[in-house]
C-alpha positions in Angstrom: -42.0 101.1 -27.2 -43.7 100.5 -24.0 -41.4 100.8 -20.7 -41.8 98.6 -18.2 -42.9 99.7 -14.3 -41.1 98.5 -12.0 -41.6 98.4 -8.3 -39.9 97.0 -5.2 -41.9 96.1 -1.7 -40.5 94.4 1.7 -43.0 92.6 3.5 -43.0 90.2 6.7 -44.0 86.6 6.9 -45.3 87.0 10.4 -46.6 83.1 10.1 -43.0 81.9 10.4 -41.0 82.8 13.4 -37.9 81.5 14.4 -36.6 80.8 18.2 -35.1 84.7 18.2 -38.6 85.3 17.5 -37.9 87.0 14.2 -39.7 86.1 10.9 -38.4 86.5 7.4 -38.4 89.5 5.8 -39.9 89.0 2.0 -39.0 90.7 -1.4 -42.1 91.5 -3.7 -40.8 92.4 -7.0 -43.3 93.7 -10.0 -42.2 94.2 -13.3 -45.0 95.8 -15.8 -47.6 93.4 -13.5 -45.3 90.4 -13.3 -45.2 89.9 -9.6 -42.3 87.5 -8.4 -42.0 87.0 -4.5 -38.5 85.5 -2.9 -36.9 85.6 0.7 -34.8 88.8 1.3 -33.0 86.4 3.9 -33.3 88.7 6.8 -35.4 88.4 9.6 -37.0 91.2 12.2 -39.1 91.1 15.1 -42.7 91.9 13.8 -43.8 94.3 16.7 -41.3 96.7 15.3 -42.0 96.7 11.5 -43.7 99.0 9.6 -45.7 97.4 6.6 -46.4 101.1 4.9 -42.8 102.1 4.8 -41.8 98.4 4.3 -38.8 99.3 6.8 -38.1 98.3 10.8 -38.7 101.0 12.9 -36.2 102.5 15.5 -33.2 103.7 15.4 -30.6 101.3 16.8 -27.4 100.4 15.0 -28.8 96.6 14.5 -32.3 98.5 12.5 -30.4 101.1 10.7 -27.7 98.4 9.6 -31.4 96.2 8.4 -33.1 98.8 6.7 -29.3 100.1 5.0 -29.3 96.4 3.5 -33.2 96.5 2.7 -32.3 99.5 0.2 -28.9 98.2 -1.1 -31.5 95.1 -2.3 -33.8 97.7 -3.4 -31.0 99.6 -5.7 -29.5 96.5 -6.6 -32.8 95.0 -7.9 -33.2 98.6 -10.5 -30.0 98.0 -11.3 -30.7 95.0 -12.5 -33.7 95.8 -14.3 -32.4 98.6 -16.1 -28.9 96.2 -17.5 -31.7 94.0 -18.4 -34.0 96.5 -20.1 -31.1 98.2 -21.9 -29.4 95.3 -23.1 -32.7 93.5 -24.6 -35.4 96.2 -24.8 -38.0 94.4 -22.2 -37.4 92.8 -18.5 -39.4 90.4 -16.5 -39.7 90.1 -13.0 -38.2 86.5 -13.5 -35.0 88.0 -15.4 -34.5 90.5 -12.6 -34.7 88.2 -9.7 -32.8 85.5 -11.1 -30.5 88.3 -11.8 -30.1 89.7 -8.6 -29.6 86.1 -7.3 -26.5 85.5 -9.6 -28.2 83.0 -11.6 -29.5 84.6 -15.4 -26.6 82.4 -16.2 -25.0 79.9 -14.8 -21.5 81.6 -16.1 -22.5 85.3 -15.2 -22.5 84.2 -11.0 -19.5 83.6 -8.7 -20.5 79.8 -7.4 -21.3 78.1 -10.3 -17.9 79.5 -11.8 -16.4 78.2 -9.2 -17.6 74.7 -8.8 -16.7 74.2 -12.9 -13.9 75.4 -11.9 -13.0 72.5 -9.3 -14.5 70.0 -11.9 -12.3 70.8 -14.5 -9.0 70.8 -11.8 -10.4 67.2 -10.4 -10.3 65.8 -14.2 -6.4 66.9 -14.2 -5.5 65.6 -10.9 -2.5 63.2 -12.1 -2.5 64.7 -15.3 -1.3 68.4 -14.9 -2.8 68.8 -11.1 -1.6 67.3 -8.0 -4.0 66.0 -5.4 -2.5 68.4 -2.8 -3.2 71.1 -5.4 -6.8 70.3 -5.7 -7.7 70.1 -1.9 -6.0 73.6 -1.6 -8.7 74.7 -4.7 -11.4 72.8 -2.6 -10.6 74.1 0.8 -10.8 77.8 -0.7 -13.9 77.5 -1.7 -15.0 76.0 1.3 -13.7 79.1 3.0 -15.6 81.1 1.0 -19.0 79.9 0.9 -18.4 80.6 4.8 -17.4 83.4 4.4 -20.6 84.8 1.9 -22.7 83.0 4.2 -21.8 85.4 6.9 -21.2 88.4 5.6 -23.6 88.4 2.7 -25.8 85.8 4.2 -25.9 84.7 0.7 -24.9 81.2 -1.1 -23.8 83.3 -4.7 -23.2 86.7 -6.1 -23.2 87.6 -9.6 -19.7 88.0 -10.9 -20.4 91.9 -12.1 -20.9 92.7 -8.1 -18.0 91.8 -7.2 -15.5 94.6 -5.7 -12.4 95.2 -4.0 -14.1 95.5 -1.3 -15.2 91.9 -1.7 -11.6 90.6 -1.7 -10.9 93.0 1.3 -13.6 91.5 3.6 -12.7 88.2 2.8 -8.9 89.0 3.9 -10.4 90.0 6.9 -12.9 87.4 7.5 -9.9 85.1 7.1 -7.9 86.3 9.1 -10.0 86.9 12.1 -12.5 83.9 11.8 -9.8 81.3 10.9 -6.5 83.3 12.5 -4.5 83.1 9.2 -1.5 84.2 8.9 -0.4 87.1 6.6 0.9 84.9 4.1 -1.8 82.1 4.3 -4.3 84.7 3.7 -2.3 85.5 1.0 -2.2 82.4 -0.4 -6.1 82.0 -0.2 -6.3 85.5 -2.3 -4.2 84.0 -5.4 -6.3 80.7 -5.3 -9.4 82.8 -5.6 -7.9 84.8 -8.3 -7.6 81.7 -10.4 -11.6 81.6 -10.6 -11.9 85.1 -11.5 -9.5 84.2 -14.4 -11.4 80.8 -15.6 -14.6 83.7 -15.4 -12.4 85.7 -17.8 -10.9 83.3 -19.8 -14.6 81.7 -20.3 -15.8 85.4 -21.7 -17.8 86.6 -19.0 -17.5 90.3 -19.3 -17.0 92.3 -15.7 -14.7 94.7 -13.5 -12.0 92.4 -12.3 -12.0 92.7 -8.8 -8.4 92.3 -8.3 -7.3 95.2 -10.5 -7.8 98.3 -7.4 -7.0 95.8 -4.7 -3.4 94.7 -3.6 -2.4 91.8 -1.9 0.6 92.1 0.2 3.0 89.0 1.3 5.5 89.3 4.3 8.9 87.9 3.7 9.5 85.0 5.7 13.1 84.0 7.0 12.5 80.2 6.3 14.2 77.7 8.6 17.0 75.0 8.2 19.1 73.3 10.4 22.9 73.2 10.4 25.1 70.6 10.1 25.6 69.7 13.5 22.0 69.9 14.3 21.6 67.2 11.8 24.2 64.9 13.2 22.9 65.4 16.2 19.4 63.8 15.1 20.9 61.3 12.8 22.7 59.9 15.7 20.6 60.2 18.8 19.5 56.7 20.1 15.6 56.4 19.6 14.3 53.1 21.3 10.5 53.7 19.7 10.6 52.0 16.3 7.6 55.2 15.1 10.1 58.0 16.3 13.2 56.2 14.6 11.5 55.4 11.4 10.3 59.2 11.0 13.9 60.3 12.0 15.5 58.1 9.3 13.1 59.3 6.7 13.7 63.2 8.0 17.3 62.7 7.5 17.1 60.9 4.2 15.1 64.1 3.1 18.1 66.4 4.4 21.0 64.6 2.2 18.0 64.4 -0.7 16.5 67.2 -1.1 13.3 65.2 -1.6 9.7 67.0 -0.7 7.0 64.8 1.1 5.1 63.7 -1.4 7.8 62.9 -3.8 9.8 60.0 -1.0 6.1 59.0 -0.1 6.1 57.6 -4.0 9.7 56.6 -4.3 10.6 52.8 -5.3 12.9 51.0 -5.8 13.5 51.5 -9.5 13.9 54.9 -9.3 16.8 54.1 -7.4 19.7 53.4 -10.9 23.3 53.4 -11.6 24.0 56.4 -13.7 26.7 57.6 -16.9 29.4 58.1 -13.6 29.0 54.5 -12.5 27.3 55.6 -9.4 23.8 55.5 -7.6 21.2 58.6 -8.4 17.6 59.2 -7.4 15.9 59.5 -11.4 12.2 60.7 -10.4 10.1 63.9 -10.8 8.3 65.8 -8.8 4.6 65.7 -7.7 3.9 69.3 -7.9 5.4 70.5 -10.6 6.3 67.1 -12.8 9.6 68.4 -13.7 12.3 65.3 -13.6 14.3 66.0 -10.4 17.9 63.6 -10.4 19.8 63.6 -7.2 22.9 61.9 -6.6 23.0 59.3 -3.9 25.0 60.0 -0.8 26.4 57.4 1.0 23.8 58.6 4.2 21.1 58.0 2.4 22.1 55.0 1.3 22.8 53.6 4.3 18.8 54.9 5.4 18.1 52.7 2.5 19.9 49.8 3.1 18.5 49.7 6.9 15.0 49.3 5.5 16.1 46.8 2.3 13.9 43.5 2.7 12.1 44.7 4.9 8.6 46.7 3.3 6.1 45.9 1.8 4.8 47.0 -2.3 8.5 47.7 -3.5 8.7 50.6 -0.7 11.4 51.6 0.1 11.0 53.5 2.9 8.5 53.4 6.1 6.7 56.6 5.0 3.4 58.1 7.3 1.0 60.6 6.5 2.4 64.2 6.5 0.5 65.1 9.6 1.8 62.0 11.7 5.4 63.0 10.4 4.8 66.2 11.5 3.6 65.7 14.7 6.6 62.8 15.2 9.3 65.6 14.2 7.6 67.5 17.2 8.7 64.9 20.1 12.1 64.1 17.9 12.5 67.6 18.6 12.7 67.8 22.0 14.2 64.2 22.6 17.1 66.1 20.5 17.3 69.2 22.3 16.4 71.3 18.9 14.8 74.5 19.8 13.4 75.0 15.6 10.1 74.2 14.8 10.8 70.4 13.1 8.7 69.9 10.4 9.6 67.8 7.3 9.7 70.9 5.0 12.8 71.9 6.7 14.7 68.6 5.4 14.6 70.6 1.8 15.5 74.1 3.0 18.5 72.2 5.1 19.9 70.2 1.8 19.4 73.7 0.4 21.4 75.6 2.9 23.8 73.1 4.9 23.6 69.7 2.5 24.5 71.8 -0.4 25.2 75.4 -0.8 26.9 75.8 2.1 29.6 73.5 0.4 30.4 75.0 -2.3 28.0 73.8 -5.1 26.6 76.1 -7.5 23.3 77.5 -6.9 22.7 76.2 -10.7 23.0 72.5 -9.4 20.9 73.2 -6.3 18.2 74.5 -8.3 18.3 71.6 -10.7 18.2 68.8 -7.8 15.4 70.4 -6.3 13.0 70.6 -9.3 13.0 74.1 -9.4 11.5 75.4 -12.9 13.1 79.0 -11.6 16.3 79.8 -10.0 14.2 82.4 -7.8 12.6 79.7 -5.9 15.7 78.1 -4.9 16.9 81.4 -3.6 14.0 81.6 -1.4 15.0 78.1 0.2 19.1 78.7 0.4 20.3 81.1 2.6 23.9 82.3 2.6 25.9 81.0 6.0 28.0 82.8 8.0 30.4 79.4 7.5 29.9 79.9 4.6 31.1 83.4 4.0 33.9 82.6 6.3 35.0 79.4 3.9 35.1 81.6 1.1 36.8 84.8 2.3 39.3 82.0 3.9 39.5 80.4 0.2 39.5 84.3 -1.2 42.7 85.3 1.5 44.8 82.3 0.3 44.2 83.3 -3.9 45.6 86.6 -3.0 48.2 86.3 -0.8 50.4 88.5 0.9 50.6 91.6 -1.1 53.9 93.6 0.7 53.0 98.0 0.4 
C-alpha cells in the first residue's frame, strides 16, 4: 500500500498585523498533496522571521520559547498522522488537523466533553443535582477555558494530550491568577476529575491524567463559637431591623443545625408535632437530599414565633441571599465584640460543637440531625471541648470514687 508524505511548514501572514505589530504565524499541513492551512495562533514581528527555516530568528528567551512551541506543533501534528495512519491505513490532511485541534470527535477532545458534561448536570438540577452544585461545575469550567486560553492559547485539547502536567499548571494558574487557597484549588482539581470520568465512563480510550498526579488538601481547624459567644449575639440589642433579622436567622441556625440553603426553603409545614408530642423540623437537605429531622428547641421557637404573621408565601423566616448574610454577620460581628470570622457556616459547626456534642449527645445523633450520609463528615464539623473533656472526667471522677491504697 501506498504511504502517505507528510510535511509540516510555518509561514507568516505579513498582511495582518496587530497593534504589537506582530502578524499571525500560519500552519501549512500536506498530506500525500492534500494541503490544509490553519492559524498556529502565534504571532511574530516579520522583520525577524525566517521564511526558509519557517522559524524566528534570534536568540532571546521570548524566540526560543516561539520557535520551542512551533516544533512541539510540528511533532504533535506526526503524531497525529501516524495514530491516524496506523489505526485506518490512510490519513488526510483534514483528519490530522482536525485532530490536532481536538475535534476528529466531538467525544475524543476535552471541551466538548465538558460542556455535555454541564448539560447532562443542568437536566438533574432538582432531581439528583443542586443548583449550588451546578454553578460550582460551571464556574470550573469557566476557570479553565481561562486558564487554556493562557497557557495553551488554545480553546480545546484532545483528551489523549492531556498530562499531569496539565493538572499541575492548572493548580498553579489557580492559585496565582485567582489567589486560591490550598484547599479551593483543591476543590477545583476534584470537579475537573469528574469530566475526565464522564470521558471514561463514555469509552473514550486515554492515559488518565490524574493517575501520576497527586492532589494534596490541608487540614483545616474549622471554626465555631462557644456558648457564651452565642448568648452574647442572641442578646445584644440591634436597633437595625437588616442586622437583627440576619442575627435571628444566625442563631436559629446554631440551635438547628440547619445549612443556608435548607432554612432559605423551610415553611411552615415542615414545622410538625412528632411520636413524643413535641415540635420537630421534618425536611431534607438541598445537597445531599437525605431527610434531616431536628427537634425543636425552645430558642428557635421563640425566633419562630417572633416572625409568625408576619412574611409573606408561608415563610417562615426573613431569609437574604447568602452573600448579604454573610456580609451582615461581618458588622454583627463587630457590634458583638466577636473576634471569629462570622459567617453563616459556623451556625452548623457551632450546633456541632457547643449546641450538641459538647452536651453530651452521641456523635450518632449529631450525625443524623445534620444530614450526614457518613459519620466522618460530622467528625470534621465537631470538635471535642476542653469543657467538654472537663464535664466528663468530672462525671468519670464521681463513677469511681475514692479508692483508699
Amino acid at each position: 500500500m501506498k504511504r502517505n508524505i507528510f510535511s509540516v511548514q510555518f509561514y507568516v501572514r505579513r498582511t495582518k498585523v496587530n497593534r504589537s505589530g506582530e502578524s499571525p504565524i500560519m500552519v501549512s499541513l500536506n498530506v500525500n498533496g492534500d494541503r490544509e492551512m490553519f492559524a498556529a495562533k502565534l504571532s511574530v514581528k516579520p522583520d525577524i522571521w525566517d521564511a526558509n527555516s519557517g522559524r524566528a530568528i534570534g536568540r532571546t528567551a521570548a524566540i526560543n520559547e516561539l520557535n520551542s512551541r512551533l516544533t512541539d506543533i510540528q511533532m504533535l501534528l506526526k503524531r497525529h498522522f501516524y495514530d491516524i495512519e496506523q489505526q485506518q491505513g490512510y490519513a488526510t490532511a483534514e483528519q490530522v488537523k482536525n485532530a490536532y485541534m481536538g475535534i476528529t470527535a466531538k467525544q475524543e477532545s476535552l471541551m466538548p466533553v465538558y460542556r455535555e458534561f454541564l448539560e447532562e448536570t443542568k437536566k438533574m438540577i432538582g432531581i439528583k443535582k443542586s443548583q449550588k452544585t451546578y454553578d460550582k461545575y460551571e464556574r470550573c469550567y469557566r476557570r479553565v477555558v481561562e486558564f487554556m486560553k493562557k497557557k495553551y492559547n488554545s480553546t480545546d485539547i484532545p483528551l489523549r494530550e492531556l498530562k499531569p502536567k496539565f493538572l499541575t499548571d492548572f493548580e498553579v494558574f489557580l492559585t496565582t491568577d485567582y489567589g486560591c487557597c490550598q484547599n479551593t484549588t483543591y476543590k477545583f482539581l476534584q470537579l475537573f476529575r469528574m469530566v475526565i470520568l464522564k470521558a471514561q465512563r463514555d469509552g473514550v480510550n486515554f492515559p488518565d491524567p490524574y493517575l501520576n498526579f497527586t492532589m494534596k488538601k490541608e487540614k483545616v481547624d474549622r471554626g465555631y463559637l462557644n456558648e457564651e459567644e452565642v448568648i452574647k449575639i442572641a442578646t445584644k440589642p440591634i436597633t437595625l431591623q437588616r442586622l437583627d433579622q440576619v442575627r435571628d436567622v444566625f442563631i436559629f441556625a446554631c440551635y438547628t443545625g440547619l445549612a443556608y440553603a435548607d432554612i432559605a426553603t423551610l415553611r411552615a409545614d415542615n414545622i410538625q408535632k412528632m411520636f413524643d408530642g413535641k415540635e420537630w423540623i421534618i425536611t431534607h437537605r438541598q445537597k445531599t437530599k437525605t431527610n434531616v429531622n431536628v427537634p425543636l428547641l425552645p430558642m428557635a421557637r421563640k425566633i419562630l414565633n417572633k416572625y409568625q404573621g408576619h412574611l409573606k408565601d408561608d415563610e417562615i423566616l426573613p431569609v437574604l441571599s447568602n452573600q448579604k448574610m454573610n456580609a451582615y454577620l461581618k458588622e454583627i460581628a463587630e457590634i458583638c465584640g466577636i473576634e471569629k470570622n462570622l459567617t453563616f457556616h459556623l451556625a452548623r459547626h457551632t450546633f456541632a460543637t457547643t449546641m450538641t456534642l459538647g452536651k453530651g449527645v452521641p456523635i450518632e445523633s449529631v450525625s443524623k440531625m445534620l444530614g450526614h450520609t457518613n459519620i466522618q463528615t460530622t467528625q470534621i464539623y465537631a470538635r471535642i471541648t476542653n469543657e467538654k473533656i472537663s464535664h466528663d472526667m468530672e462525671n468519670l471522677a464521681k463513677n469511681l470514687g475514692n479508692l483508699d491504697f
